[in-house]
Backbone atoms as SQL, in Angstrom:
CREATE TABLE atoms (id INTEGER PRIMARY KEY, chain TEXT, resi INTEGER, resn TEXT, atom TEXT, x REAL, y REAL, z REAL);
INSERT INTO atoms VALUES
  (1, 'A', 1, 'UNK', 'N', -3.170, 12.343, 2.760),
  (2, 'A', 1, 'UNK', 'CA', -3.745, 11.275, 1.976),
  (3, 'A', 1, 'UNK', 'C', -3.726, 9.994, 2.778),
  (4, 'A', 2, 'UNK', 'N', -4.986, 9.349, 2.437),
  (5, 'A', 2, 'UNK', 'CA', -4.715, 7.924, 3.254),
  (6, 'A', 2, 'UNK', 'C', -4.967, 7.012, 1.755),
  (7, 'A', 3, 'UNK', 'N', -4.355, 5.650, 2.376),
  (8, 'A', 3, 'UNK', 'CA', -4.315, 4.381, 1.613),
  (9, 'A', 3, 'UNK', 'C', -5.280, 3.644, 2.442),
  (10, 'A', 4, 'UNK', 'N', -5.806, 2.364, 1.154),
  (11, 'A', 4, 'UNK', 'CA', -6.719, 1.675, 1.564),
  (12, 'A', 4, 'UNK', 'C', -6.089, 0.022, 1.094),
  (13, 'A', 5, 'UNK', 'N', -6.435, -0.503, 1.739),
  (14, 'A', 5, 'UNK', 'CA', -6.217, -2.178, 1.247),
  (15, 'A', 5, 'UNK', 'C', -7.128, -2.733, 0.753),
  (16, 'A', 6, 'UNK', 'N', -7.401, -3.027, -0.018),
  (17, 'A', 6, 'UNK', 'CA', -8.842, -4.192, 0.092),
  (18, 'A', 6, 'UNK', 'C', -8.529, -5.425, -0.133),
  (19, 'A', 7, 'UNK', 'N', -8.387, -6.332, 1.406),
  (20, 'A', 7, 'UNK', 'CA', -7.950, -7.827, 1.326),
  (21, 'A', 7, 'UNK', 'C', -8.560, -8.282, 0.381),
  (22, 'A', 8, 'UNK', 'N', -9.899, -8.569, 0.161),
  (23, 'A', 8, 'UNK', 'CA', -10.436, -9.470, -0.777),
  (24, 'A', 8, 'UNK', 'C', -9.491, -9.414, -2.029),
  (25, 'A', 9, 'UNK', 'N', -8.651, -8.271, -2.269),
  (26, 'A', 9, 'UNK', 'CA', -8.005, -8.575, -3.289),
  (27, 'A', 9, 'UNK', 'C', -6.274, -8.441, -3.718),
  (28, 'A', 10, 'UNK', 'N', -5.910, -8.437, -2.082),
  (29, 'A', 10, 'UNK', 'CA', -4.341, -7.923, -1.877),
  (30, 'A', 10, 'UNK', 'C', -4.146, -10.333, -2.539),
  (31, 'A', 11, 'UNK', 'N', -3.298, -10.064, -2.860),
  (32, 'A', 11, 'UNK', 'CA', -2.639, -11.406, -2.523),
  (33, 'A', 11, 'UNK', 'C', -0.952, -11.553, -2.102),
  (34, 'A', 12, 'UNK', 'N', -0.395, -10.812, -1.668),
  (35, 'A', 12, 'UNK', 'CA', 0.801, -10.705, -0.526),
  (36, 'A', 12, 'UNK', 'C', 1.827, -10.864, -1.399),
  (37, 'A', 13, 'UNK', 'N', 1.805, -9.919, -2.801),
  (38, 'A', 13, 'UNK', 'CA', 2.973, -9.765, -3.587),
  (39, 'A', 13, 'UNK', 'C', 3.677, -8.970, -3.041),
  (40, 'A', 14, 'UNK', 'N', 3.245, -8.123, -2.141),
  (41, 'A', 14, 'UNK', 'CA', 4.724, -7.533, -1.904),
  (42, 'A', 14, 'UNK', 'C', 5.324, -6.191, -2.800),
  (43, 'A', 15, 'UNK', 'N', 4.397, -5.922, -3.393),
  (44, 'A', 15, 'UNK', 'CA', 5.056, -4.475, -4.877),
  (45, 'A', 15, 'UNK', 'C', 4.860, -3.072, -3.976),
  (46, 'A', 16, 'UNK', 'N', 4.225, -3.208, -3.434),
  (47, 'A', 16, 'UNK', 'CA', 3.780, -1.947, -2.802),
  (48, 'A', 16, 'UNK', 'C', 4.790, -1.737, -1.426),
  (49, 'A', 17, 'UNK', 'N', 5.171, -2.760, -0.640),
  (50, 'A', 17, 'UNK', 'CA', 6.473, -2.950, 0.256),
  (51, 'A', 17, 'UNK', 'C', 7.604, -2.586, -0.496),
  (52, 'A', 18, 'UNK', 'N', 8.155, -3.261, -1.948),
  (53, 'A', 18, 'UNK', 'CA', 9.244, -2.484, -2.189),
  (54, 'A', 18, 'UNK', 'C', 9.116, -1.514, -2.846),
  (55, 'A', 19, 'UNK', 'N', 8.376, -0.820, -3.030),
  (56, 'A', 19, 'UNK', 'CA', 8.267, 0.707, -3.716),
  (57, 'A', 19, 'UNK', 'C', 8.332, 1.439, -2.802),
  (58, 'A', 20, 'UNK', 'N', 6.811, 1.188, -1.343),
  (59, 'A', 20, 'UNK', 'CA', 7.252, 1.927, -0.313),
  (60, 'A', 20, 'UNK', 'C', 7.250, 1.152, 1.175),
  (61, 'A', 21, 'UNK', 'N', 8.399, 1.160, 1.342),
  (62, 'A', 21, 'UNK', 'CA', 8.361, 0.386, 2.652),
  (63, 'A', 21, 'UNK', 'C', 8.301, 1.057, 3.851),
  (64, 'A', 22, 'UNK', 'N', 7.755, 2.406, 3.905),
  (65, 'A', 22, 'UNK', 'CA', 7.750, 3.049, 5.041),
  (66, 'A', 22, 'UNK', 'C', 6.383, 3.292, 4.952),
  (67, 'A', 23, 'UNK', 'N', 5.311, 2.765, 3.993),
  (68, 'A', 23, 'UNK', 'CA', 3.917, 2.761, 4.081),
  (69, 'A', 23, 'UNK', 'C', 3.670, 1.697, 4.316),
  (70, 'A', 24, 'UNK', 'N', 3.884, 0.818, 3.804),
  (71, 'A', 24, 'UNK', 'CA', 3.491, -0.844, 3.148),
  (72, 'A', 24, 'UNK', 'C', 4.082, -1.860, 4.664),
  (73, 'A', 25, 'UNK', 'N', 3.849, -2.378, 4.909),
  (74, 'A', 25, 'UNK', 'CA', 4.243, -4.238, 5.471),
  (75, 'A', 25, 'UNK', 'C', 3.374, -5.158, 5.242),
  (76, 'A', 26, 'UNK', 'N', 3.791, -6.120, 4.632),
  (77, 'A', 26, 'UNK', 'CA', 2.632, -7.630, 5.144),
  (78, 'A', 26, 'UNK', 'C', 2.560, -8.019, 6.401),
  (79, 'A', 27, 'UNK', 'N', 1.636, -8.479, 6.937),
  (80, 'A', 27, 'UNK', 'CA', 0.969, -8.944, 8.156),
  (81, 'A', 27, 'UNK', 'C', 1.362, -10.627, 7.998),
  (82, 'A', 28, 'UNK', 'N', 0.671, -11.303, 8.964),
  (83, 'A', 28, 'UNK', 'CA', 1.348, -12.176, 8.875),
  (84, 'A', 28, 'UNK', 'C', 0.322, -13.491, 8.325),
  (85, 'A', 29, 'UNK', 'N', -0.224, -13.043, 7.748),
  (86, 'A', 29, 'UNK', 'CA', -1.219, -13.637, 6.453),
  (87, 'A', 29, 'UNK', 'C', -0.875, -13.443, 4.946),
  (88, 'A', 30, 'UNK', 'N', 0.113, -12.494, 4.948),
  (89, 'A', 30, 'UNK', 'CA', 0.922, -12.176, 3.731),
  (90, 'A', 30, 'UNK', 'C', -0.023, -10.771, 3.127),
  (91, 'A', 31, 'UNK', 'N', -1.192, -10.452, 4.000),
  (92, 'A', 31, 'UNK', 'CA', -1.828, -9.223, 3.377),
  (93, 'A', 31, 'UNK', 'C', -1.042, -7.884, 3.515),
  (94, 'A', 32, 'UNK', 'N', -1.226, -6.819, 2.630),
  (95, 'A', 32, 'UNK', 'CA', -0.524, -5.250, 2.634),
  (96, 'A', 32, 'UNK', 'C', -1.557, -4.945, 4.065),
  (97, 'A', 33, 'UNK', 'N', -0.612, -4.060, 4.229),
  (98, 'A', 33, 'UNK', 'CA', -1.168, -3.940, 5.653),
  (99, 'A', 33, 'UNK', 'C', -0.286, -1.978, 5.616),
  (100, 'A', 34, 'UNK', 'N', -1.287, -0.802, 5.422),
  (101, 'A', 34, 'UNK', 'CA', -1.118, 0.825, 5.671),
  (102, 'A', 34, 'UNK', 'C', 0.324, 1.130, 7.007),
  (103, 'A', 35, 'UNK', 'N', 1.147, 0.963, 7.398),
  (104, 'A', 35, 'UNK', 'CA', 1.708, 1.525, 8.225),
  (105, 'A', 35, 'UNK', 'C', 1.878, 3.174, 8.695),
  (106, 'A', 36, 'UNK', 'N', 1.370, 3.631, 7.879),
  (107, 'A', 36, 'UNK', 'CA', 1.695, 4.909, 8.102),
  (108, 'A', 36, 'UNK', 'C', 0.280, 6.179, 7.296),
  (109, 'A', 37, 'UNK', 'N', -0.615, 6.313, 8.629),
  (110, 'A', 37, 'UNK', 'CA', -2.011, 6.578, 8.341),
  (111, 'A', 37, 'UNK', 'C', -1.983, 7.351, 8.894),
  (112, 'A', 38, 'UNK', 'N', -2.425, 9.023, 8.394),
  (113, 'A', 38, 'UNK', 'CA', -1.927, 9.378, 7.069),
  (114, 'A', 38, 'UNK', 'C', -0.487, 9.054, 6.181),
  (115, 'A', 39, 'UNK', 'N', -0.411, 8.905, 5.162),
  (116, 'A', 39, 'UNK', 'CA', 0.586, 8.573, 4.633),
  (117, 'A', 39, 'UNK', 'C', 1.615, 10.515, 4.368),
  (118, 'A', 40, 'UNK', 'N', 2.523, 10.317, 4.799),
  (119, 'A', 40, 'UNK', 'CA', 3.653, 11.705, 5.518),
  (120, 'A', 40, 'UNK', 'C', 3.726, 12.418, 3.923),
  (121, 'A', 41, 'UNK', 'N', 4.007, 13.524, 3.855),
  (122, 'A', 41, 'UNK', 'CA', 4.053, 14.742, 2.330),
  (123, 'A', 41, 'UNK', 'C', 5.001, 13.848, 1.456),
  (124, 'A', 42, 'UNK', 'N', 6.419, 13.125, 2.405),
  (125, 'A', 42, 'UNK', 'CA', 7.809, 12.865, 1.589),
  (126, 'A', 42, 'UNK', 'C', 7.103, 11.494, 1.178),
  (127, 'A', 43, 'UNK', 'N', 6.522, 10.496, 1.599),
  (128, 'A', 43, 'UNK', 'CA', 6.281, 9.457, 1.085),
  (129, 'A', 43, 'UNK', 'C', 4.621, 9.318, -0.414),
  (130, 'A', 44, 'UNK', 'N', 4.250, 10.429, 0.110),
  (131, 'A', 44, 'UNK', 'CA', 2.882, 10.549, -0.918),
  (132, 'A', 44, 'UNK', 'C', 3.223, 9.652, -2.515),
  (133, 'A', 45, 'UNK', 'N', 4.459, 10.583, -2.806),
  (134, 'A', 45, 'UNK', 'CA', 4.811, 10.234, -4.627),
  (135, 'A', 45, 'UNK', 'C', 4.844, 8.758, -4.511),
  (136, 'A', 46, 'UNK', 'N', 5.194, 8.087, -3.730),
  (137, 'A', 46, 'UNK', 'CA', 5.680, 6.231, -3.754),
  (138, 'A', 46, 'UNK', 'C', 4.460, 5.985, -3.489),
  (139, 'A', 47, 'UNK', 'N', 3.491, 6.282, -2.212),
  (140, 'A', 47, 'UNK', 'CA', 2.370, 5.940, -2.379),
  (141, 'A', 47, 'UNK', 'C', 1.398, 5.466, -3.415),
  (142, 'A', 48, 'UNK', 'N', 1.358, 6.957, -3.991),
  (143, 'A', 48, 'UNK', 'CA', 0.739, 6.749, -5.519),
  (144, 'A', 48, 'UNK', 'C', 1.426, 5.807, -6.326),
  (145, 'A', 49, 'UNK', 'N', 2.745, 6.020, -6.577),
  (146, 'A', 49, 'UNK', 'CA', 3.334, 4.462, -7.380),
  (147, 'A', 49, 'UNK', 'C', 2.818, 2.950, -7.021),
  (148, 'A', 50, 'UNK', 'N', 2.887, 3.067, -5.623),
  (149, 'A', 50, 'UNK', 'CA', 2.432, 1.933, -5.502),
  (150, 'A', 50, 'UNK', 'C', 1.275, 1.798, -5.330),
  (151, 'A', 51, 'UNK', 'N', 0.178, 2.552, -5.534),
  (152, 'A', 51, 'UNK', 'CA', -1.321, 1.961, -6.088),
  (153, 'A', 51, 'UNK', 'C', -1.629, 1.680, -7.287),
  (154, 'A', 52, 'UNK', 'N', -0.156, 2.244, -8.245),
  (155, 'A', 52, 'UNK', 'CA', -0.605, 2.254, -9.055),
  (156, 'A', 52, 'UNK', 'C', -0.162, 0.924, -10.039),
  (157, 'A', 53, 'UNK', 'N', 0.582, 0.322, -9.340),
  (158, 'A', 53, 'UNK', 'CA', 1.607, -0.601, -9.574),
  (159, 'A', 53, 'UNK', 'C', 1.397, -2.230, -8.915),
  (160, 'A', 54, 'UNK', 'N', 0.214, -2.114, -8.294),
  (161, 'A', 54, 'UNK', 'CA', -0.588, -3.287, -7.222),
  (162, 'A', 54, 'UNK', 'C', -1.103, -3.614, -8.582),
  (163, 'A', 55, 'UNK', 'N', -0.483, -5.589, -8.828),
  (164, 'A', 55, 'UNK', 'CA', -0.975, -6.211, -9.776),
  (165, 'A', 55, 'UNK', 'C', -2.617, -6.627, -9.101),
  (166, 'A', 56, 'UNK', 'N', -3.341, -6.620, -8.530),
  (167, 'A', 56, 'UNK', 'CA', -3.898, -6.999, -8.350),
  (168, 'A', 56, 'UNK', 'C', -4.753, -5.851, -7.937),
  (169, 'A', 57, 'UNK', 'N', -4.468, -4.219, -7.956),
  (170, 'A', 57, 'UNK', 'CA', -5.306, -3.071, -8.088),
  (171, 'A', 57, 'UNK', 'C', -6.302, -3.252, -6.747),
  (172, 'A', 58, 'UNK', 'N', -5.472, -3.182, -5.124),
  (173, 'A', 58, 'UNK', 'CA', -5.798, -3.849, -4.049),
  (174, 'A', 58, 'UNK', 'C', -5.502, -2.485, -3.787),
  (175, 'A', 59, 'UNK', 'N', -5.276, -1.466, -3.570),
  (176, 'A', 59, 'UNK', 'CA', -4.858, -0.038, -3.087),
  (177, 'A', 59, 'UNK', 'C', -5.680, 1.039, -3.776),
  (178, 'A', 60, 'UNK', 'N', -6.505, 1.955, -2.930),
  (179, 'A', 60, 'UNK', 'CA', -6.547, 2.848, -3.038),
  (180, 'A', 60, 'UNK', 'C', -6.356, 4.005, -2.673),
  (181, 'A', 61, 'UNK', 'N', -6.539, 5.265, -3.372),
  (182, 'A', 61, 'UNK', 'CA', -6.757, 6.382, -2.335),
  (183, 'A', 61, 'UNK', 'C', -7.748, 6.534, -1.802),
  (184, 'A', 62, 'UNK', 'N', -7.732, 7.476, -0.512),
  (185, 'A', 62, 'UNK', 'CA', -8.589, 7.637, -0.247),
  (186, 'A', 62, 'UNK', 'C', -8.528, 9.616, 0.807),
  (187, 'A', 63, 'UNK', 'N', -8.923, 10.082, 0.558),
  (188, 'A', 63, 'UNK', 'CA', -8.883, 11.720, 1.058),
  (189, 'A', 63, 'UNK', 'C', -9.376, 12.278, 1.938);
C-alpha cells in the first residue's frame, strides 16, 4: 500500500506522525511528508488510522 499527501490540504498537525511515526515526518514547512513508500505489512493498520484520523482528510490510499 502506498500513502498520499495532498499539501494543498496537510496543515502540519502532526496526527498522522504520532499514530505513525515510522510512516509520517513533517518536512520543514510543517507538511506530512510519506517516509516509508511502500508503507511495510507491520505498519499498514496505523497507516490506515492515520488517514483516517487526518483532521484535515490530507491522506490517502493509494494501491
Amino acid at each position: 500500500m502506498r500513502v498520499v499527501v495532498d499539501r494543498d490540504r496537510c496543515e502540519g498537525n502532526a496526527v498522522c506522525v504520532r499514530i505513525a511515526p515510522e510512516v509520517f515526518t513533517l518536512d520543514d514547512d510543517d507538511y506530512a511528508v510519506v517516509t516509508a513508500d511502500p508503507v511495510p505489512g507491520g505498519q499498514q493498520a496505523l497507516a490506515e488510522e492515520a488517514i483516517a484520523e487526518c483532521p484535515r482528510a490530507a491522506l490517502s490510499r493509494k494501491d
